[in-house]
C-alpha positions, 0 to 999 in steps of 0.5 A: 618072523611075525609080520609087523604093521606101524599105524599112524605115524604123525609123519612117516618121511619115506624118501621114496622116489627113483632109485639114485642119488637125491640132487638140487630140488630133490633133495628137499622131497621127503615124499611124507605120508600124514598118518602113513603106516607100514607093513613089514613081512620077513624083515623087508617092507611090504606095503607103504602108504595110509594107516588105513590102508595098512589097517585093511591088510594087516591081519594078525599082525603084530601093531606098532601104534606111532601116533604123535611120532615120526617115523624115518628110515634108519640112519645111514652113516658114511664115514665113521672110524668105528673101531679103535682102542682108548680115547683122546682125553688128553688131546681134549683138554690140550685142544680146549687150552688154545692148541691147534691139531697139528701141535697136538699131533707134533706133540705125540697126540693125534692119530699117533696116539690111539695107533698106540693104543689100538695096536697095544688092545687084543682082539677081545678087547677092540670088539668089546669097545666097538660094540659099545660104539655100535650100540651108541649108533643104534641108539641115535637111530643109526642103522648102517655104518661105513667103518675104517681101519686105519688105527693099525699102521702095520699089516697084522694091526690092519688085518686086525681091525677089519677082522673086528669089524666082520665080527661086530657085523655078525654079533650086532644089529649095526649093518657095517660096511668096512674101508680099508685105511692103511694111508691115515698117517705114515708110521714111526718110523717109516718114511712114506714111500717105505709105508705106501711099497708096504700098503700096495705089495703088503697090506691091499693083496691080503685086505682084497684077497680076504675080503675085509673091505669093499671100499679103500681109503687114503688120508690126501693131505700134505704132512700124511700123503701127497697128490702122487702118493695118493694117486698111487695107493688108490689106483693099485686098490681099484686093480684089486677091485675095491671102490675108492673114497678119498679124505679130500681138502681137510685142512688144506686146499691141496688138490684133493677134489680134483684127484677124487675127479681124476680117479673117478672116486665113488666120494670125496670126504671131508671138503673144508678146503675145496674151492669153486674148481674142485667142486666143478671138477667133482661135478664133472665126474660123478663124485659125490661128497661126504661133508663131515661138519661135527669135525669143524665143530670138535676142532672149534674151526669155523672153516664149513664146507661149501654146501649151498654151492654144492648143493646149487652145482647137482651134487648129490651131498651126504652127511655124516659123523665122522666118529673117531676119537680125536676130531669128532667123537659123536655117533649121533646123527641128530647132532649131525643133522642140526650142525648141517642145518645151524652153520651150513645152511642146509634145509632140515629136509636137504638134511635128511637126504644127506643122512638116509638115502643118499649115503645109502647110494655112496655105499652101493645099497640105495636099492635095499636101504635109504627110504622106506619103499617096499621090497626094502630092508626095514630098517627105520627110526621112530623119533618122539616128535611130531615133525620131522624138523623137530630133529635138527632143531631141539638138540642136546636131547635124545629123541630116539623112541624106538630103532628097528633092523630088518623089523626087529627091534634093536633099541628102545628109550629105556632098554629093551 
């Protein structure tokens, strides 16, 4: 692969720094080079720093002229639900006439209803949706996803989930990083503890022992699954070696950050909910959050999580979509960054933290992706911008000039 040299970014956002989690002030320290360029050898970065300096070295190499751009790491999404079938257009319109989702869900619609659909679709038909969802990622300037099953409910639907994902993985540009999410909602017509003796004895063995996923993840809400059922699924998970995640305090305030501490989670999604204890016991455990506000928007709630405290309590807060077909259905991690900054009170640079590095560290990757240092993937955005809070702030638009993955380029403003 030809050596690659990006010259004269008006801003190039490196985030480097040490190699953890970014919290309080240092979530604001973006660590900009004004002119900066790269150089890029074998897909990896091979020198940061002045556009002079990267001049100086870069030989025959092939040049990248972002003047007037403003070049960040790829995006680095933590929670999505890529892979499903159809869509809730249905539950669109009931929601937009006043109904709540729980009516919607009692009603057939909600996960229910793309389960319906997602077990109905082949294998072919998944990953042919799916790779147009992970083309959309690209084109936000998204370069790594967590993705979940959880659209199955039955042990061969799950399994076929998680064999589309390590598929999309190997037949796109999208680095994925699968979950397994048996416990999203209990099937008809199962009662719960008949689905989660299927979840631990049936479905975690066959998702370890293939390793289809890296991490496991339980719906924790009354009506889907409780305290104690919860505790249990993800405890069996953690004896088969995979890391944990919890959908936490969504729509309740249920005890969720606190089970997320006990259990020593490596996040606690979602949040809306959580109260002054959960996030000090969170604190106290090392248990970072993924707050999810293109959810609250979708649902026309207005219930955000606690960020500002978050933020002030040294947790190190993460950003993502939450992309699923019902209650967030964006890949645009733009769109993501302005609801951040516009109704939780995030700064635009706390913003770009919480969408770069830090979820790259929840992911167990900060030391290959999440900043632009050398020895690192090059995986970076180039964004037709000047400042890199033109991102948060125009919105509605797309900004993305050009994505790149390992130094190649996957996406570019009208095709490649």
């Amino acid at each position: 692969m030809k050596s690659l040299a990006v010259l004269h970014a008006s801003q190039l956002v490196t985030l480097a720094g040490p190699n953890r989690f970014r919290v309080g002030a240092k979530m604001s320290t973006l660590a900009i080079i004004q002119d900066g360029g790269m150089l890029i050898r074998d897909g990896k970065i091979d020198l940061v720093g002045a556009s002079t300096e990267i001049e100086n070295k870069a030989g025959d190499s092939e040049v990248i002229d972002a003047r007037g751009k403003v070049v960040l790491p790829g995006f680095v999404d933590a929670h999505t639900h890529l892979v499903f079938a159809g869509n809730r257009l249905d539950d669109f319109e009931r929601r937009a006439r006043g109904e709540t989702y729980e009516q919607i869900a009692k009603a057939g619609g909600g996960i229910w209803s793309t389960v319906e659909k997602t077990r109905a679709a082949s294998d072919a038909d998944l990953l042919a949706q799916a790779k147009k969802h992970a083309e959309w990622f690209l084109r936000c300037g998204t370069t790594t996803v967590e993705a979940k099953s959880g659209y199955g409910l039955t042990l061969d639907d799950e399994l076929k989930i998680l064999r589309v994902m390590r598929r999309l993985k190997e037949e796109t540009s999208l680095e994925i990083v699968p979950t397994f999410l048996g416990a999203h909602a209990v099937p008809r017509p199962m009662n719960a503890d008949e689905y989660i003796d299927l979840v631990i004895d049936g479905m975690l063995p066959r998702v370890a022992g293939e390793k289809l996923a890296e991490f496991c993840d339980v719906f924790c809400e009354p009506g889907y699954f409780d305290i104690e059922q919860s505790r249990r699924i993800l405890t069996a998970a953690r004896k088969l070696g995979l890391n944990l995640r919890i959908h936490a305090d969504q729509l309740t305030n249920s005890g969720g950050a606190q089970l997320a501490a006990e259990l020593k989670t490596t996040t606690a999604d979602h949040l809306e909910k959580t109260e002054e204890q959960g996030i000090a016991a969170m604190k106290s455990a090392g248990v970072q959050p993924v707050l999810l506000p293109g959810s609250v928007y979708t649902l026309g709630l207005s219930d955000y999580p606690r960020t500002r405290e978050m933020i002030e309590a040294d947790l190190g807060v993460i950003i993502a979509t939450d992309f699923n077909p019902g209650s967030s259905p964006t890949p645009s991690m733009p769109m993501i960054l302005s609801l951040a900054c516009t109704q939780m009170k995030m700064s635009p640079a706390e913003a770009i933290t919480a969408a770069t590095i830090n979820p790259a560290h929840s992911l167990n990757r900060g030391d290959t992706m999440g900043s632009l240092e050398a020895g690192k993937l090059a995986n970076f955005s180039i964004f037709d911008c000047e400042n890199y809070r033109e991102l948060a702030y125009w919105f509605g638009i797309p900004q993305t000039h050009s994505v790149y993955v390992c130094g190649k380029c996957v996406s570019r403003a009208g095709g490649l």
